[in-house]
C-alpha positions, 0 to 999 in steps of 0.5 A: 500500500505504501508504495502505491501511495509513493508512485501515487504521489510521484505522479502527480508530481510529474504531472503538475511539472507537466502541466506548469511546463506547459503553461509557463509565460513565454519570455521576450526581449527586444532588443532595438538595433541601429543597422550595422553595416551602414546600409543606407535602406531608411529615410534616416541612418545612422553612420557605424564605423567599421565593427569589424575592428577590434574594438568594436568587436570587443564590445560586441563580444561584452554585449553578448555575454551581458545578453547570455545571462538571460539564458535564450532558448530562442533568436529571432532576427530581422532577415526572412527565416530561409536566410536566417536558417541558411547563413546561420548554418554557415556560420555554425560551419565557420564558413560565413564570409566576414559579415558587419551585419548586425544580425550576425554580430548580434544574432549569430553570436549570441546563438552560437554562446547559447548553443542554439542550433538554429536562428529564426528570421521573421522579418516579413516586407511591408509597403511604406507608402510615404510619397503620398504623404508628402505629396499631401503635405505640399498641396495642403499647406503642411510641409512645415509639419511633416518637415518638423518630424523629419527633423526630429529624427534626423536630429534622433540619428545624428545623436546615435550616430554621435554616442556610438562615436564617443561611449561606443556600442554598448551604451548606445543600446542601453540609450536606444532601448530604454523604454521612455525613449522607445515610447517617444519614438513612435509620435512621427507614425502618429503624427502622420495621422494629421495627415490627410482629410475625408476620404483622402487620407494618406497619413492614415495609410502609412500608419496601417501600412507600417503597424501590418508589417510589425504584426505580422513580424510579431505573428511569426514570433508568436507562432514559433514560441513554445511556453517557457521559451526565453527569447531574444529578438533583435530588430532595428529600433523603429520597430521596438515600439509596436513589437514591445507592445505585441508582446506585452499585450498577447496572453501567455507573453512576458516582456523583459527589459534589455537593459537589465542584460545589455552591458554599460 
C-alpha cells in the first residue's frame, strides 16, 4: 500500500511539472538595433564605423555575454527565416564570409554562446507608402509639419550616430532601448495621422501600412514560441515600439527589459 501511495504521489508530481511546463509565460526581449553595416535602406541612418575592428568587436563580444545571462532558448532576427536558417548554418560551419551585419554580430553570436542550433528570421516586407504623404503635405499647406518630424529624427540619428562615436556600442543600446525613449519614438507614425482629410487620407495609410508589417513580424514570433521559451529578438529600433507592445499585450507573453542584460 505504501508504495502505491509513493508512485501515487510521484505522479502527480510529474504531472503538475507537466502541466506548469506547459503553461509557463513565454519570455521576450527586444532588443532595438541601429543597422550595422551602414546600409543606407531608411529615410534616416545612422553612420557605424567599421565593427569589424577590434574594438568594436570587443564590445560586441561584452554585449553578448551581458545578453547570455538571460539564458535564450530562442533568436529571432530581422532577415526572412530561409536566410536566417541558411547563413546561420554557415556560420555554425565557420564558413560565413566576414559579415558587419548586425544580425550576425548580434544574432549569430549570441546563438552560437547559447548553443542554439538554429536562428529564426521573421522579418516579413511591408509597403511604406510615404510619397503620398508628402505629396499631401505640399498641396495642403503642411510641409512645415511633416518637415518638423523629419527633423526630429534626423536630429534622433545624428545623436546615435554621435554616442556610438564617443561611449561606443554598448551604451548606445542601453540609450536606444530604454523604454521612455522607445515610447517617444513612435509620435512621427502618429503624427502622420494629421495627415490627410475625408476620404483622402494618406497619413492614415502609412500608419496601417507600417503597424501590418510589425504584426505580422510579431505573428511569426508568436507562432514559433513554445511556453517557457526565453527569447531574444533583435530588430532595428523603429520597430521596438509596436513589437514591445505585441508582446506585452498577447496572453501567455512576458516582456523583459534589455537593459537589465545589455552591458554599460
Amino acid at each position: 500500500m505504501r508504495l502505491a501511495v509513493l508512485v501515487l504521489a510521484a505522479a502527480t508530481a510529474a504531472a503538475s511539472i507537466a502541466r506548469a511546463a506547459d503553461t509557463a509565460p513565454v519570455q521576450v526581449m527586444i532588443v532595438g538595433t541601429f543597422h550595422f553595416s551602414n546600409p543606407g535602406h531608411d529615410m534616416h541612418n545612422v553612420q557605424v564605423d567599421d565593427v569589424l575592428l577590434p574594438e568594436y568587436q570587443a564590445q560586441i563580444a561584452r554585449i553578448a555575454d551581458g545578453l547570455s545571462h538571460f539564458k535564450p532558448t530562442q533568436i529571432d532576427v530581422e532577415w526572412p527565416a530561409d536566410l536566417a536558417h541558411d547563413r546561420y548554418a554557415l556560420y555554425l560551419a565557420g564558413k560565413l564570409p566576414p559579415s558587419r551585419n548586425e544580425v550576425v554580430q548580434l544574432g549569430f553570436r549570441l546563438a552560437k554562446q547559447a548553443g542554439l542550433e538554429t536562428v529564426h528570421g521573421i522579418d516579413v516586407d511591408g509597403d511604406f507608402p510615404y510619397d503620398p504623404v508628402d505629396a499631401y503635405a505640399k498641396a495642403h499647406g503642411m510641409e512645415p509639419l511633416l518637415q518638423a518630424e523629419n527633423d526630429d529624427v534626423e536630429k534622433e540619428v545624428q545623436g546615435i550616430t554621435a554616442m556610438l562615436k564617443s561611449s561606443g556600442i554598448g551604451p548606445t543600446l542601453r540609450s536606444m532601448n530604454d523604454p521612455a525613449r522607445v515610447s517617444r519614438s513612435n509620435a512621427f507614425y502618429r503624427t502622420m495621422l494629421k495627415i490627410g482629410s475625408g476620404t483622402d487620407q494618406p497619413g492614415a495609410d502609412l500608419l496601417t501600412a507600417w503597424y501590418r508589417r510589425n504584426f505580422l513580424i510579431c505573428a511569426n514570433l508568436v507562432q514559433l514560441s513554445r511556453p517557457g521559451d526565453r527569447i531574444v529578438v533583435f530588430y532595428g529600433s523603429g520597430h521596438a515600439f509596436l513589437l514591445r507592445q505585441c508582446v506585452t499585450e498577447s496572453p501567455g507573453f512576458e516582456l523583459v527589459e534589455p537593459n537589465g542584460y545589455l552591458s554599460q
